[in-house]
Each structure stands twice: as C-alpha cells, then as structure tokens.
C-alpha positions in Angstrom: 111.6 -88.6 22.6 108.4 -87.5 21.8 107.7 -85.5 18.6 105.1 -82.8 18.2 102.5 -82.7 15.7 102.1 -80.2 13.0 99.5 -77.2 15.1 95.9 -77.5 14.1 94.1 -74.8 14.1 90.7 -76.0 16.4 88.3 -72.9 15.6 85.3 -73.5 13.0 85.2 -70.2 11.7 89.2 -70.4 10.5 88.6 -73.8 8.8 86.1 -72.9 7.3 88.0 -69.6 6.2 90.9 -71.7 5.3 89.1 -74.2 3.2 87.1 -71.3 1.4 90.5 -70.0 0.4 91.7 -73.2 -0.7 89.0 -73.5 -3.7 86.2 -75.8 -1.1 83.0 -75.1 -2.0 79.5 -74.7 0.7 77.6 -77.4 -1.2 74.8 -78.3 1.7 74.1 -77.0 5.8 72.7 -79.7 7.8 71.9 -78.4 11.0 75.2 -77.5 12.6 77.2 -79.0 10.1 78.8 -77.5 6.7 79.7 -79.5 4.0 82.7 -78.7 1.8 83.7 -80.2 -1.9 86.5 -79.5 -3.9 87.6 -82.3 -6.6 85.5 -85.0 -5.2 87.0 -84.5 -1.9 84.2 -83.7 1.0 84.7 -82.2 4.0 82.7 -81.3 7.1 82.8 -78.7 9.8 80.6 -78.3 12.8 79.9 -74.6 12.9 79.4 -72.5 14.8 81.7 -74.0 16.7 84.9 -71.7 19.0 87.0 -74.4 19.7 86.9 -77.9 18.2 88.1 -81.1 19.9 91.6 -81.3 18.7 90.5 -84.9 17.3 87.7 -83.6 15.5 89.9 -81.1 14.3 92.6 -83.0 13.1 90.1 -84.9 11.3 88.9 -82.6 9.4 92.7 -81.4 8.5 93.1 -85.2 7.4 90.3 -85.0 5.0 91.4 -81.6 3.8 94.3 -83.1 2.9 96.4 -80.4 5.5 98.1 -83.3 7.2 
C-alpha cells in the first residue's frame, strides 16, 4: 500500500507568506535566496520562484518545522 504524504505547497511566494504568518522573520536577501529566523530556527526560500521542486520544497517544510 502506498501512503501519501502530507501536500506541500511548492510556490515561493505562499512559503514565504506562510512563514511571514507564522512569526519568521526577513533577516538577509542573497541573491535569489531569502532567509527566515524565528527562535534560532533559519529557513531559506528561493524566490522568486512559481513552482519549487517538490524536494526543495519539502525541505524547506522540514526546516519550518511543517512536517
């Protein structure tokens, strides 16, 4: 049987909505890439970006802590 994964959501913009919402704070831009803190947790996002690779995606899920 196979079991299906939680959905992740794969476009930049709603990440980085989501993790705005979530209390992460836009701490540096390097190049395409935003980086998010929050508690000593970092995350970051490759914006602008439409749609993520779902494993780049899910990463960045995993280090938000959504999964």
């Amino acid at each position: 049987m196979i079991s299906k994964s939680p959905s992740v959501d794969t476009n930049s913009r709603s990440i980085i909505r989501r993790l705005k919402n979530e209390g992460f704070e836009l701490v540096g831009i390097r190049g395409s890439h935003h980086k998010f803190k929050k508690d000593g947790q970092t995350v970051i996002v490759p914006h602008p970006k439409k749609n993520l690779p779902l494993g780049t995606a899910r990463s960045i899920a995993k280090m938000a802590g959504w999964l």
